[in-house]
DRENVODO-532340 format. One record per residue (C-alpha): residue in one letter; y, x, z; residue number from 1. Coordinates in steps of 0.2 Angstrom, whole numbers, plus 5000, padded with zeros to 4 digits. Example, Ala and Ser with C-alpha at 12.3 -4.5 7.8 and 13.67 -1.06 7.14 Angstrom:
residues 2
+------+------+------+------+-----+
: code :   c2 :   c1 :   c3 : pos :
+------+------+------+------+-----+
:    A : 4978 : 5062 : 5039 :   1 :
:    S : 4995 : 5068 : 5036 :   2 :
+------+------+------+------+-----+
This chain:
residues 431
+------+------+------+------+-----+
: code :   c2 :   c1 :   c3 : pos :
+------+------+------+------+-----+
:    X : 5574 : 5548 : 5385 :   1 :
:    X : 5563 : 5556 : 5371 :   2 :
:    X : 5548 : 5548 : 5380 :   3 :
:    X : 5556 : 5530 : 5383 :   4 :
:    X : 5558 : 5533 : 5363 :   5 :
:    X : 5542 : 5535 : 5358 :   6 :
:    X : 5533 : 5521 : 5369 :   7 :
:    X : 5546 : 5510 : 5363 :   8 :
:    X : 5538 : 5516 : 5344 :   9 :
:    X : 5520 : 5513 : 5350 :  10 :
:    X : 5522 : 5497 : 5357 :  11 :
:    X : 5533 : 5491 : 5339 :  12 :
:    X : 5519 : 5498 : 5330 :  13 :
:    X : 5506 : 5490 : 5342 :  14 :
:    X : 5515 : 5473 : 5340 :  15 :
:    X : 5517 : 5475 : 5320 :  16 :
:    X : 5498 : 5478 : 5318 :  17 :
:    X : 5494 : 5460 : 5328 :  18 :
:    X : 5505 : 5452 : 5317 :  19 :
:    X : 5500 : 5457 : 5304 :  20 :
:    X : 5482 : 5454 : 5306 :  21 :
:    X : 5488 : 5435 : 5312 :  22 :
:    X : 5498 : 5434 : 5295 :  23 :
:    X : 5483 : 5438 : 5285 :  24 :
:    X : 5473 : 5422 : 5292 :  25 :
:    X : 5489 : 5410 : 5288 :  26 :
:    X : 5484 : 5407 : 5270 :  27 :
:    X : 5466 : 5408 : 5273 :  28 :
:    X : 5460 : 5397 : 5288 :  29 :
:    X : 5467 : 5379 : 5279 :  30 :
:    X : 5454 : 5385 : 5266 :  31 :
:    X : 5439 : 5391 : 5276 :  32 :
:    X : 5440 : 5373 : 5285 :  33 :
:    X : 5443 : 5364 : 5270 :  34 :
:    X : 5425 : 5373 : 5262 :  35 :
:    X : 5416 : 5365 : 5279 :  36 :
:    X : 5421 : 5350 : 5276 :  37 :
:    X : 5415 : 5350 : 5260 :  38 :
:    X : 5434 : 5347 : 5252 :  39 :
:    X : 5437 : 5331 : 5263 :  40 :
:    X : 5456 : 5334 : 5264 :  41 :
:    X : 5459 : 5318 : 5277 :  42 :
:    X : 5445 : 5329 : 5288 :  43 :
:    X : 5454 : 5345 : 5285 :  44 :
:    X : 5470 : 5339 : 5290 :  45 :
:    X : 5464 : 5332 : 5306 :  46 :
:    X : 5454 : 5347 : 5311 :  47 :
:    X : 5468 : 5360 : 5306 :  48 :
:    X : 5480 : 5350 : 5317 :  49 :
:    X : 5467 : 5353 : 5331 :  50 :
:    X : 5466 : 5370 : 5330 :  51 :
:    X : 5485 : 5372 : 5330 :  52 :
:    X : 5485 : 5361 : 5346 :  53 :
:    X : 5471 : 5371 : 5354 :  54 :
:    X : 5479 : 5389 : 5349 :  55 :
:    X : 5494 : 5383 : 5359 :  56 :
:    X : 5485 : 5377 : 5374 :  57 :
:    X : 5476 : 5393 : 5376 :  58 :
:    X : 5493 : 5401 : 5376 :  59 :
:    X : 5500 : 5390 : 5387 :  60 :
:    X : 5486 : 5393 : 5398 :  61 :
:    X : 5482 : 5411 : 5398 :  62 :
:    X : 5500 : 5419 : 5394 :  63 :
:    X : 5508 : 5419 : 5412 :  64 :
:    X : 5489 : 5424 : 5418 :  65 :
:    X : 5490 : 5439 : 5408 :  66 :
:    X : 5508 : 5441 : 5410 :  67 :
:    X : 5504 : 5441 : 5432 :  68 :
:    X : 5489 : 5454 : 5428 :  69 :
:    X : 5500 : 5466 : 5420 :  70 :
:    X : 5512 : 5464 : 5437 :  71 :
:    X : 5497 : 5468 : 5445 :  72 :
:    X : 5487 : 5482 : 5435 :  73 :
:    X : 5499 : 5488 : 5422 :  74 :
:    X : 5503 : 5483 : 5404 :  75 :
:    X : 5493 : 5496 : 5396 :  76 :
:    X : 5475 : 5488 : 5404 :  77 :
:    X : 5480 : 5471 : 5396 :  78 :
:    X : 5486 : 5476 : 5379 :  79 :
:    X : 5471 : 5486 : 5375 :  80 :
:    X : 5458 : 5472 : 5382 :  81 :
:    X : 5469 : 5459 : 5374 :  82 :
:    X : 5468 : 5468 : 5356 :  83 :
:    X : 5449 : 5472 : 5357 :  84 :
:    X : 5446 : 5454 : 5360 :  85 :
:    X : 5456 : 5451 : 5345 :  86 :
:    X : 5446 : 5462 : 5333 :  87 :
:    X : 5430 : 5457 : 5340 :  88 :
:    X : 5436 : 5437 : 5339 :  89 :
:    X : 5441 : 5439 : 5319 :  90 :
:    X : 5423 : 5448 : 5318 :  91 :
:    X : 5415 : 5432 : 5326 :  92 :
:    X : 5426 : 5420 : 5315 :  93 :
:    X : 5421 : 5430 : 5299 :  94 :
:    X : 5402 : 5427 : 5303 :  95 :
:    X : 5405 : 5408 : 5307 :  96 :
:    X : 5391 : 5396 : 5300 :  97 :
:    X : 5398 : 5381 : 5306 :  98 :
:    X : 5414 : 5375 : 5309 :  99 :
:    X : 5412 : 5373 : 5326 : 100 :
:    X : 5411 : 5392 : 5327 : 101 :
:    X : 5427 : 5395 : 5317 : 102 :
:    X : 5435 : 5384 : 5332 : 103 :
:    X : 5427 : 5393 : 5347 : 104 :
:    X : 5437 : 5409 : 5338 : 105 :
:    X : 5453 : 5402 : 5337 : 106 :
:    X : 5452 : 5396 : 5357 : 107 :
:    X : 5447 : 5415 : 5359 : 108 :
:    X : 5462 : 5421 : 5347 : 109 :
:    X : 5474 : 5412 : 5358 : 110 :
:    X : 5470 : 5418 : 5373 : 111 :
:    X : 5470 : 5434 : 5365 : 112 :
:    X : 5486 : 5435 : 5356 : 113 :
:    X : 5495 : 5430 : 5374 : 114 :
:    X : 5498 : 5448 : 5375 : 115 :
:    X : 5511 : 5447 : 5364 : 116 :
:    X : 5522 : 5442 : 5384 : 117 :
:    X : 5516 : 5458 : 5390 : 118 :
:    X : 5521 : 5468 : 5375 : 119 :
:    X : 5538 : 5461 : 5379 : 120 :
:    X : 5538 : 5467 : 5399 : 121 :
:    X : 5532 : 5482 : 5391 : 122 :
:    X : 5550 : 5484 : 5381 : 123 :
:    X : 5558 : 5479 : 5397 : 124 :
:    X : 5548 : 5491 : 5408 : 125 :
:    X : 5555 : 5507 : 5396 : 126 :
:    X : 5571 : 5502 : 5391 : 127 :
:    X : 5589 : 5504 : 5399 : 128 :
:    X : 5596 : 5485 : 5403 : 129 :
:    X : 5610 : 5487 : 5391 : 130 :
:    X : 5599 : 5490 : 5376 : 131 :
:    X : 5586 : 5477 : 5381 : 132 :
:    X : 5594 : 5467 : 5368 : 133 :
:    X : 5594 : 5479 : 5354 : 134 :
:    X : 5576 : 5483 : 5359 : 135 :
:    X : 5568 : 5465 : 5359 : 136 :
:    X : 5578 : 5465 : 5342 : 137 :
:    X : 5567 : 5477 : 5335 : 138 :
:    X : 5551 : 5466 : 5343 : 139 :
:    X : 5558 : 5454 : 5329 : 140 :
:    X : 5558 : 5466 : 5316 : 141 :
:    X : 5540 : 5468 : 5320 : 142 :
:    X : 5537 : 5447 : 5318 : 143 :
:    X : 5548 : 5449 : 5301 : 144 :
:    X : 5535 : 5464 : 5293 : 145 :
:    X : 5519 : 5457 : 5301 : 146 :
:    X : 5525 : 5438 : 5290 : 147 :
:    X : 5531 : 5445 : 5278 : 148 :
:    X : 5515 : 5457 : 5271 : 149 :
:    X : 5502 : 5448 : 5281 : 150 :
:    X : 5500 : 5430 : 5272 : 151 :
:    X : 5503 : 5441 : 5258 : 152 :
:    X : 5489 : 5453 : 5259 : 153 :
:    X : 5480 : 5438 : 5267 : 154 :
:    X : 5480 : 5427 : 5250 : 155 :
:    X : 5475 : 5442 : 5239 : 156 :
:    X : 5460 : 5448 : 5249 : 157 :
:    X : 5456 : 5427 : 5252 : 158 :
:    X : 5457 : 5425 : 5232 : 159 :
:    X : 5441 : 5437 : 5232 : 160 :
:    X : 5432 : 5428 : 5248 : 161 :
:    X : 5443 : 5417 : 5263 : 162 :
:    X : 5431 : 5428 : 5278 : 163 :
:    X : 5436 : 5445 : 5268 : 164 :
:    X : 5453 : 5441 : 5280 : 165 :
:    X : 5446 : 5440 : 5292 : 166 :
:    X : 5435 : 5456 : 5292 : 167 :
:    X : 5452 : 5466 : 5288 : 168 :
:    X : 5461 : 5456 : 5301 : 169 :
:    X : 5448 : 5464 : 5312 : 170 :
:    X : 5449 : 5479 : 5306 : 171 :
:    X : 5468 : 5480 : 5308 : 172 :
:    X : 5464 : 5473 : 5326 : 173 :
:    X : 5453 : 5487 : 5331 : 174 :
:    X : 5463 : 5501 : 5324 : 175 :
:    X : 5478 : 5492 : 5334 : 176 :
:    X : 5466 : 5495 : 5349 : 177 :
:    X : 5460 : 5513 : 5344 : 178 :
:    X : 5479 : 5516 : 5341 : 179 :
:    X : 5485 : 5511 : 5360 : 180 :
:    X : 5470 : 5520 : 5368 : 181 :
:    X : 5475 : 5536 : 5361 : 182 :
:    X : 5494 : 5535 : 5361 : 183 :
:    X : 5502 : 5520 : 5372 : 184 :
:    X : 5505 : 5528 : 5388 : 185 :
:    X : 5508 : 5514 : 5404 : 186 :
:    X : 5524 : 5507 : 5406 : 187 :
:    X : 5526 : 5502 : 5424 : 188 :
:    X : 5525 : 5514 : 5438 : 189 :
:    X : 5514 : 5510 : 5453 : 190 :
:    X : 5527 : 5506 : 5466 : 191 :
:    X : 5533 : 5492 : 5457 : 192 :
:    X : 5517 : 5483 : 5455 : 193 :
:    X : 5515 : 5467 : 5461 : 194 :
:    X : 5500 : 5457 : 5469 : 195 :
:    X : 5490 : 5445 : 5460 : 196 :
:    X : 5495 : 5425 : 5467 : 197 :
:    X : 5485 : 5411 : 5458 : 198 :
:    X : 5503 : 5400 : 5458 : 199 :
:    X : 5511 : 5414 : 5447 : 200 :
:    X : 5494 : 5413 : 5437 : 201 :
:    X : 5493 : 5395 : 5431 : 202 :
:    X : 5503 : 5390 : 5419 : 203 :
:    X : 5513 : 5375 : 5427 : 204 :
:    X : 5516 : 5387 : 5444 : 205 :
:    X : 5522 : 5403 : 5432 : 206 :
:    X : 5538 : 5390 : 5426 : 207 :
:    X : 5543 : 5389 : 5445 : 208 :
:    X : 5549 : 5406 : 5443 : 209 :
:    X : 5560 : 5400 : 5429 : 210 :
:    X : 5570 : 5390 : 5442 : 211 :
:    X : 5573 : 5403 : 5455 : 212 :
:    X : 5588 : 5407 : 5448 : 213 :
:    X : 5603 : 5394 : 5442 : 214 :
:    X : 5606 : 5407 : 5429 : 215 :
:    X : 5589 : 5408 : 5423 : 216 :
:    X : 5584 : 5389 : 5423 : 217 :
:    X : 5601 : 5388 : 5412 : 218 :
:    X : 5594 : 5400 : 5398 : 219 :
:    X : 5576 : 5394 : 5400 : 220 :
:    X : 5586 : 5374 : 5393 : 221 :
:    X : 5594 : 5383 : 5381 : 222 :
:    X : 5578 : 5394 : 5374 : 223 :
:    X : 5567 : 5378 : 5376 : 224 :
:    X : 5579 : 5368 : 5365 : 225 :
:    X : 5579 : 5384 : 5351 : 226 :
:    X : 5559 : 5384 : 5352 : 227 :
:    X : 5559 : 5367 : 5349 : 228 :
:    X : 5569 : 5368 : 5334 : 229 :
:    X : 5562 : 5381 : 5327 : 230 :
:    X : 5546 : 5370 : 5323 : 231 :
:    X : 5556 : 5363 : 5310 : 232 :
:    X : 5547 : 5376 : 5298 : 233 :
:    X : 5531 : 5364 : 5304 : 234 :
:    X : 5538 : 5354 : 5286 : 235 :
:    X : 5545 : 5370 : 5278 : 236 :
:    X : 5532 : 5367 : 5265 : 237 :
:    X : 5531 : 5349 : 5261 : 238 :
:    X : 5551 : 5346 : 5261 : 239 :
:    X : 5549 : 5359 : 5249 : 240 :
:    X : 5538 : 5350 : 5238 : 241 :
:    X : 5544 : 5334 : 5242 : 242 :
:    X : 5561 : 5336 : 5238 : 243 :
:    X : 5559 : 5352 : 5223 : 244 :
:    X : 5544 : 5352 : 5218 : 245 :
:    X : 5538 : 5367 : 5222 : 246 :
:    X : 5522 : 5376 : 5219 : 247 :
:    X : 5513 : 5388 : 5233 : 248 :
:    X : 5521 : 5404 : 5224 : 249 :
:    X : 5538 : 5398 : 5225 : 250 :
:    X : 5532 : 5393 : 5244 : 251 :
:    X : 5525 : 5410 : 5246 : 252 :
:    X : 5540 : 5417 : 5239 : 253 :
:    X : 5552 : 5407 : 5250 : 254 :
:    X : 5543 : 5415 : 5267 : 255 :
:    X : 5543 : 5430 : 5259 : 256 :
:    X : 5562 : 5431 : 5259 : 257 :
:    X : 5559 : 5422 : 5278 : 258 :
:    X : 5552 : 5438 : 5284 : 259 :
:    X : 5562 : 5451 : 5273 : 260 :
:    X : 5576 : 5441 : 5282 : 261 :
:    X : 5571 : 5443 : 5298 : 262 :
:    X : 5567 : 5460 : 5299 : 263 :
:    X : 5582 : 5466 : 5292 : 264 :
:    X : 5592 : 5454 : 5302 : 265 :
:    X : 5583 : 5457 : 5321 : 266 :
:    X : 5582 : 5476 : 5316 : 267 :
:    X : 5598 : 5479 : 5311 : 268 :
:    X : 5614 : 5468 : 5316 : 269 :
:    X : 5605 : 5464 : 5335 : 270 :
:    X : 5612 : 5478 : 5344 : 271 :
:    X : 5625 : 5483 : 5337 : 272 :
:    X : 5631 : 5462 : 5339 : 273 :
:    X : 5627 : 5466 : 5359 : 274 :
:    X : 5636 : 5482 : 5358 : 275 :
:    X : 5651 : 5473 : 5350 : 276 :
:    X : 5652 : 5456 : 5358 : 277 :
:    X : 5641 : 5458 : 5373 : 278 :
:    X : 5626 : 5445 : 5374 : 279 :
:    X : 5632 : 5429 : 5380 : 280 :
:    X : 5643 : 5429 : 5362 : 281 :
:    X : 5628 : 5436 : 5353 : 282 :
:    X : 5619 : 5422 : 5360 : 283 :
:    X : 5629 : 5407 : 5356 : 284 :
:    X : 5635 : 5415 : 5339 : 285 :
:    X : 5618 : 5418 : 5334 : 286 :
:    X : 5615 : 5398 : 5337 : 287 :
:    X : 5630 : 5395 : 5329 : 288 :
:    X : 5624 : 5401 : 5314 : 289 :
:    X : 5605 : 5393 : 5315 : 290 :
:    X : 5611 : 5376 : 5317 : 291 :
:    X : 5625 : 5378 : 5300 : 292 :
:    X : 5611 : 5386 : 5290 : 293 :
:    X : 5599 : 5372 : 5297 : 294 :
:    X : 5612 : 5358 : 5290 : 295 :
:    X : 5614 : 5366 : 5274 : 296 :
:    X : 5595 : 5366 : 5271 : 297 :
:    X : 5594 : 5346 : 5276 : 298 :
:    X : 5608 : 5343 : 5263 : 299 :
:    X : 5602 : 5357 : 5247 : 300 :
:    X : 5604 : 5346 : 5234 : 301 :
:    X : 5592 : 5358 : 5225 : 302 :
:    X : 5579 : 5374 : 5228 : 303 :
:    X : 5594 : 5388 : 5227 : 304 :
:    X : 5605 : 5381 : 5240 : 305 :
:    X : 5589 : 5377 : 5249 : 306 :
:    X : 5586 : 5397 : 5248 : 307 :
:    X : 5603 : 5398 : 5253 : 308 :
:    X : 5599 : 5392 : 5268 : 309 :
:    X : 5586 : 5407 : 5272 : 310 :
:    X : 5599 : 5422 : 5278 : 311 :
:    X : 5611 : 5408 : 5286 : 312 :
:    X : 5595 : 5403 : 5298 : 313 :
:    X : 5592 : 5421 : 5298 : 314 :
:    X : 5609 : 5427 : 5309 : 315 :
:    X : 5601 : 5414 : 5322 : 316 :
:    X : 5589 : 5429 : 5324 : 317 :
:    X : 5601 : 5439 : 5335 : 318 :
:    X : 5600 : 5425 : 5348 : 319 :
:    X : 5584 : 5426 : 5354 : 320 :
:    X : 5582 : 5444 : 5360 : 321 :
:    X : 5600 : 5440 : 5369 : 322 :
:    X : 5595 : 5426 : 5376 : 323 :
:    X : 5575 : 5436 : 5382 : 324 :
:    X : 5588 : 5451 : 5389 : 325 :
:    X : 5600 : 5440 : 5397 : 326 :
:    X : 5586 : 5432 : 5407 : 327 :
:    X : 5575 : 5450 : 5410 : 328 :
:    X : 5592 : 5453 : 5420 : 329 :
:    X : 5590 : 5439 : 5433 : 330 :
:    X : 5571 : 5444 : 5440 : 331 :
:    X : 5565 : 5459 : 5450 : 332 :
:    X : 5555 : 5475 : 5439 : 333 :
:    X : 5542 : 5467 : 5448 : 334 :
:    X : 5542 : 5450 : 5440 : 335 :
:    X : 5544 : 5455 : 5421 : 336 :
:    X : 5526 : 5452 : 5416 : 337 :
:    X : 5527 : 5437 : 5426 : 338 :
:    X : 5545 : 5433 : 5417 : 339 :
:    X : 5536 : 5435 : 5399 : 340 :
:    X : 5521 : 5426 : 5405 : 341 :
:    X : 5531 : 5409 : 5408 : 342 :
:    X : 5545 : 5410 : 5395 : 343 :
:    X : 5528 : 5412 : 5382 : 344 :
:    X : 5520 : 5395 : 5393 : 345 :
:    X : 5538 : 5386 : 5390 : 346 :
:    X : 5537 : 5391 : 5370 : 347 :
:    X : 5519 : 5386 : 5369 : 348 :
:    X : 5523 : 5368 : 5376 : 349 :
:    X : 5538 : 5367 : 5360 : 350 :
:    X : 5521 : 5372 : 5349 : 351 :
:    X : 5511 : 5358 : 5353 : 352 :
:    X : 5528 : 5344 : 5353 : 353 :
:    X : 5539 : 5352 : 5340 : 354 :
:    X : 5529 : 5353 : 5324 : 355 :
:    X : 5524 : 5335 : 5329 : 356 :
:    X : 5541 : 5328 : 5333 : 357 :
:    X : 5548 : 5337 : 5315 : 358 :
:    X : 5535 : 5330 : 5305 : 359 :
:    X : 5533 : 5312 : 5312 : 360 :
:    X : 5552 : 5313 : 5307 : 361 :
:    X : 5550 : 5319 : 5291 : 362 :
:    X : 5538 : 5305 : 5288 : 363 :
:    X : 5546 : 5292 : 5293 : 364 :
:    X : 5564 : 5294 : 5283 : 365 :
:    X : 5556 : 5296 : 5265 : 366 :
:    X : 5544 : 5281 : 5270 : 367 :
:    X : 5549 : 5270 : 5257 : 368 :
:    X : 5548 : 5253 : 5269 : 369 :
:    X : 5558 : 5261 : 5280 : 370 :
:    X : 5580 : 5255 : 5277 : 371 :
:    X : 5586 : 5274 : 5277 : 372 :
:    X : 5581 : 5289 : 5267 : 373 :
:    X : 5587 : 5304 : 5271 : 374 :
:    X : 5574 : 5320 : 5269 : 375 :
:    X : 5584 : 5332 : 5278 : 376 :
:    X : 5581 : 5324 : 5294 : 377 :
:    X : 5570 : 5336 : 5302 : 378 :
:    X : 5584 : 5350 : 5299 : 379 :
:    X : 5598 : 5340 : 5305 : 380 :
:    X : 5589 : 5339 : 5321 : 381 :
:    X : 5586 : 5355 : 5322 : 382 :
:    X : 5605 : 5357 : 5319 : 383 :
:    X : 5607 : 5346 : 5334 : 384 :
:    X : 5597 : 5357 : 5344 : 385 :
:    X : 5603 : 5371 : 5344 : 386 :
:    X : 5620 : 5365 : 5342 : 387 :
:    X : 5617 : 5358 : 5361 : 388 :
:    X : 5610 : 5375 : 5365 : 389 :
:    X : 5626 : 5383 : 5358 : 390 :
:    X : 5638 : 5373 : 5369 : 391 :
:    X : 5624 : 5379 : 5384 : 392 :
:    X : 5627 : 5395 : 5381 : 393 :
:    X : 5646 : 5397 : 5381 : 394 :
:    X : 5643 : 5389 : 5400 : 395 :
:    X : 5632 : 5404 : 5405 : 396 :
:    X : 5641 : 5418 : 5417 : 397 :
:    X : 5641 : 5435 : 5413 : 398 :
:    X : 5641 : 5445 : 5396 : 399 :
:    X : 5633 : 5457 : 5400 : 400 :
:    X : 5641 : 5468 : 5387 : 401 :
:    X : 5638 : 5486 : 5385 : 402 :
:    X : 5649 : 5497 : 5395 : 403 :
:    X : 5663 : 5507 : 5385 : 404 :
:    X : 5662 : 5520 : 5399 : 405 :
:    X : 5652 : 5536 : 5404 : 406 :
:    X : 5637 : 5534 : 5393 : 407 :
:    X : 5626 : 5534 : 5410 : 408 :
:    X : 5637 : 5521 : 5418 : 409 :
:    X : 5630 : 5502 : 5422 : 410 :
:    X : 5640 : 5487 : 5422 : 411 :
:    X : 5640 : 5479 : 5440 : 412 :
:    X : 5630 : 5462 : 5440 : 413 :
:    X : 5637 : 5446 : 5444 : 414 :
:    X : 5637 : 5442 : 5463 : 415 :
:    X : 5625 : 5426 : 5462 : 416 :
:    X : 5612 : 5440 : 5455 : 417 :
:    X : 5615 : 5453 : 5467 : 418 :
:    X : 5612 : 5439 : 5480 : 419 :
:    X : 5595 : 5434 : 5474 : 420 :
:    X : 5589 : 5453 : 5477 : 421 :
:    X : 5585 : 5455 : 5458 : 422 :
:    X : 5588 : 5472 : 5450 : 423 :
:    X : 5607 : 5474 : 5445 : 424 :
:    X : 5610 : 5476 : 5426 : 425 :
:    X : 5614 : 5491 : 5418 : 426 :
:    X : 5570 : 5447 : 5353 : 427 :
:    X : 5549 : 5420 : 5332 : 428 :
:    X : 5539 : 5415 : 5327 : 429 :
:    X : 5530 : 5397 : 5318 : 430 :
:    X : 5529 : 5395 : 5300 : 431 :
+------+------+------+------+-----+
């Protein structure tokens, strides 16, 4: 037990350190590519919208190849190669004399930070079923530090010199590295490895696995729709200006409370709402809440009830680790890598549609020519979304509570999972 503890604390700190280093470069990289265009916003706009495209391809690409690898050679391999390439990538982004080079980086940071899937089989690979939620939880507390100090840190070091960042992004990289080949220990043991098949490895073949299972192609609708609708932060900051006027410290704040929120939220009400409720009513509650706290931030009259808004979206948090255990619960030990791998594939896909649906939008209902004006479009969308989602979820079989029994005993899985020969049972992101 004490050494399922302590990986689980390597591995938080491991995924804490990589977002961190990814925070530090949000409030940077818009500036860096602004000074190689010589301040031609129009330009800027077009070429930051290609490097978020291109970050989510190489995500899409590479997550369920790095997710099949570490079925195949362990997770431990694939997190330390993945965070070296990470340190080494800021390093070449730093030294960048064109910005062609700064763009070759971020293809190289998206492939590197798809390890993030196999952090998340790494959880799954040293934790009892019934706390899996709790456990992908704290996996959220580390996303609610990483942006909540990173784009901090990163816009004080970027007021001194924008490639500073990313020279302490690589040095938080490294250490991350030097930190997992000195104390992460491997997670999966060698019987349950798998082989390596290219049609787990590419991307379109890794979502087959999401459909081998009624159950499982269920909660892969209902995360696909709560992806999608998280991109409404894509306009986070220009409703925000739009509609109140706001400066980037009252942006900066706003996040700020986004990630003290999320943290707190993901760390501590996760598993004890598993514990109480179980996870299917963890699941839909927590959409519950994100689609009212959605609504109210399309209808803030002004910038408090707007912030307002912030710890009701929040509670949406104790959703998605639900959602990631319920769905570890209906594949083999042997597939968890490949699991991650295509749930990180089916996110990516919601990066490259999502902050385009919100913003076109956005754009469209406070165009003037246009009959109807209504701002808070986007986030009444996104209500609609996960509203959907929330009706999904109350469909889904199985709780998957935690026993009230012996502390050792394991709730019996429903028969359509026993039939599929998967292991009986005993969670950000885009601001």
């Amino acid at each position: 037990m004490k050494n399922r503890q302590a990986a689980v604390i390597f591995i938080l700190v491991t995924v804490t350190l990589d977002i961190l280093a990814m925070g530090l470069i949000i409030p940077v990289l818009p500036k860096l590519i602004l000074d190689f265009l010589g301040g031609r916003m129009t330009d800027a706009a077009t070429w930051s919208a290609r490097f978020a495209v291109v970050f989510a391809l190489m995500q899409f690409v590479f997550s369920p190849v790095l997710g099949v690898l570490s079925d195949r050679f362990g997770r431990r391999p694939i997190i330390l190669l993945s965070n070296l390439g990470l340190g080494l990538d800021y390093v070449v982004m730093a030294l960048s004399p064109t910005i062609g080079w700064l763009f070759l980086g971020r293809i190289i940071s998206g492939i590197t930070t798809s390890s993030i899937p196999t952090a998340m089989a790494y959880i799954a690979d040293v934790t009892p079923k019934e706390k899996r939620a709790g456990a992908f939880g704290m996996i959220g507390v580390a996303f609610g530090v990483g942006f909540t100090f990173g784009p901090a840190i990163g816009g004080l070091v970027g007021d001194i010199n924008p490639r500073l960042a990313f020279w302490v992004a690589a040095g938080l990289s490294l250490t991350n590295w030097l930190w997992g080949f000195l104390f992460v220990p491997e997670s999966l043991a060698q019987e349950q490895r798998k082989p390596v098949a290219l049609r787990r490895a590419n991307p379109v073949g890794s979502l087959v696995l999401l459909r081998s299972h009624p159950e499982l192609w269920r909660l892969a609708t209902i995360q696909f729709l709560a992806y999608t609708a998280h991109n409404v932060f894509s306009v986070w900051a220009l409703y925000a200006i739009y509609r109140y006027a706001w400066n980037q410290k009252w942006i900066g704040l706003s996040l700020m409370v986004v990630g003290i929120c999320t943290a707190a939220i993901s760390g501590g009400l996760t598993g004890r709402a598993v514990k109480r409720w179980g996870e299917k009513r963890t699941l839909y509650t927590g959409q519950f809440f994100g689609a009212v706290g959605m609504a109210i931030a399309g209808w803030a009259r002004n910038s408090a009830v707007y912030l307002a808004s912030i710890p009701v979206i929040s509670l949406w948090n104790i959703a998605m680790p639900a959602a990631q255990s319920m769905m570890t619960h209906r594949v083999s030990e042997k597939e968890q890598g490949e699991l991650q791998g295509a749930i990180q594939s089916m996110r990516s896909i919601t990066f490259i549609i999502g902050p385009w649906i919100f913003l076109k939008v956005f754009g469209w209902f406070i165009n003037p020519k246009n009959p109807v004006h209504v701002p808070g479009a986007p986030y009444y969308l996104a209500a609609a979304l996960l509203f959907t989602a929330m009706l999904m979820s109350t469909r889904i079989k199985g709780t998957y509570a935690v026993s009230t029994g012996p502390a050792n005993a394991v709730p019996e899985a429903p028969p359509e999972i026993a039939a599929t020969g998967a292991a009986p049972i005993a969670s950000q992101e885009n601001i």
